[in-house]
C-alpha positions as CSV (number, residue, x, y, z in Angstrom):
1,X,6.2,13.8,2.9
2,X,5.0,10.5,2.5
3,X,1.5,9.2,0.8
4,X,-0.8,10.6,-1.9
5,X,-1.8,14.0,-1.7
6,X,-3.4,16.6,-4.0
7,X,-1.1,19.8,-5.3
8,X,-3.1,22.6,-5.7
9,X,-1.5,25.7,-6.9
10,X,-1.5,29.5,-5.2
11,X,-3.7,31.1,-7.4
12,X,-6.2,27.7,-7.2
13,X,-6.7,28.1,-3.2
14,X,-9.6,29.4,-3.0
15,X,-10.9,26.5,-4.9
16,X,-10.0,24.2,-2.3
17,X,-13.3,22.3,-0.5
18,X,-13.1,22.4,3.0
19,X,-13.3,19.2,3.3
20,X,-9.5,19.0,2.4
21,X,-7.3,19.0,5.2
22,X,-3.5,21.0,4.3
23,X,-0.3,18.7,4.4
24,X,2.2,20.7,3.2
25,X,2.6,24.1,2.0
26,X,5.3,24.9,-1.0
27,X,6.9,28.0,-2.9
28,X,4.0,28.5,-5.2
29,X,1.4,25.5,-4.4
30,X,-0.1,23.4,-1.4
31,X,-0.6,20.1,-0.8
32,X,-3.4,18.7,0.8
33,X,-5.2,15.4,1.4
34,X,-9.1,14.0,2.2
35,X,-10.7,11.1,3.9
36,X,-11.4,9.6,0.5
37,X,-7.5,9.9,-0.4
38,X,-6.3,8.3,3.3
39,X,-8.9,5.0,2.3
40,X,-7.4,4.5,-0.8
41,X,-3.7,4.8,0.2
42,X,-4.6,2.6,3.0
43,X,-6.5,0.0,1.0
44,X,-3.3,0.4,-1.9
45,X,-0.8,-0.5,1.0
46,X,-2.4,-3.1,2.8
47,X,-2.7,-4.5,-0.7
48,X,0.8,-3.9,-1.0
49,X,1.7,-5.6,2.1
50,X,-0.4,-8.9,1.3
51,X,1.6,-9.3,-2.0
52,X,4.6,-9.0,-0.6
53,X,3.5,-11.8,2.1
54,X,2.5,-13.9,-0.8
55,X,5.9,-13.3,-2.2
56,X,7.5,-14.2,0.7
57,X,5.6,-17.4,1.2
58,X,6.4,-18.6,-1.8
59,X,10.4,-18.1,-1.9
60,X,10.0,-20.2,1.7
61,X,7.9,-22.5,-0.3
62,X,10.1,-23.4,-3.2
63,X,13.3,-23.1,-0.8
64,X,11.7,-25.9,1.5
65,X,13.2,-29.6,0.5
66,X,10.3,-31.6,-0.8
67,X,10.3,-34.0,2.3
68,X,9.5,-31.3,4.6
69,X,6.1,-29.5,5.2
70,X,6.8,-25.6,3.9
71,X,5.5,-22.8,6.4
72,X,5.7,-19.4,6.8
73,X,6.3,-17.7,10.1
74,X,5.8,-20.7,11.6
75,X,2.3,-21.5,10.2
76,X,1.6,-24.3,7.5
77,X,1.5,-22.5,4.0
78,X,-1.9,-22.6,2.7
79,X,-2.2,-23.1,-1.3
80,X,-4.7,-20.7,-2.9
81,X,-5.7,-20.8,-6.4
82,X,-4.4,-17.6,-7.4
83,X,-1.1,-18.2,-6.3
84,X,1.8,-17.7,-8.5
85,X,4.2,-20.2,-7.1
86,X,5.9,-22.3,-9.0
């Protein structure tokens, strides 16, 4: 199983809000997840995902010969304060 998810153990079930909707169900716990947990993995990811872009941009960037204009995916690179190229 794949993503974040809350373990919850047997004897803690009845515990559970039922707002939490079960993912999984183990020897001697269960996992489940909420709408709050799914926005923050998806916000964590699509962060994720624009770093790595950013990454990428940058290897095409500093791989580029200095005559030539660098893009990315066929798009001029555009140079944002933050970035960490070199």
């Amino acid at each position: 199983m794949f993503g974040y998810y809350i373990e919850i153990s047997k004897p803690n079930l009845s515990l559970v809000p039922a707002d939490y909707d079960r993912k999984q169900t183990l020897v001697n716990a269960e996992r489940f997840t909420s709408s709050e947990l799914v926005g923050y993995e998806r916000k964590v990811l699509s962060a994720e995902e624009r770093a790595l872009r950013s990454s990428a941009a940058c290897t095409v960037k500093s791989a580029s010969p200095s005559r030539t204009r660098p893009t990315a995916c066929g798009r001029p690179l555009r140079q944002s304060r933050s970035s960490t190229c070199s």
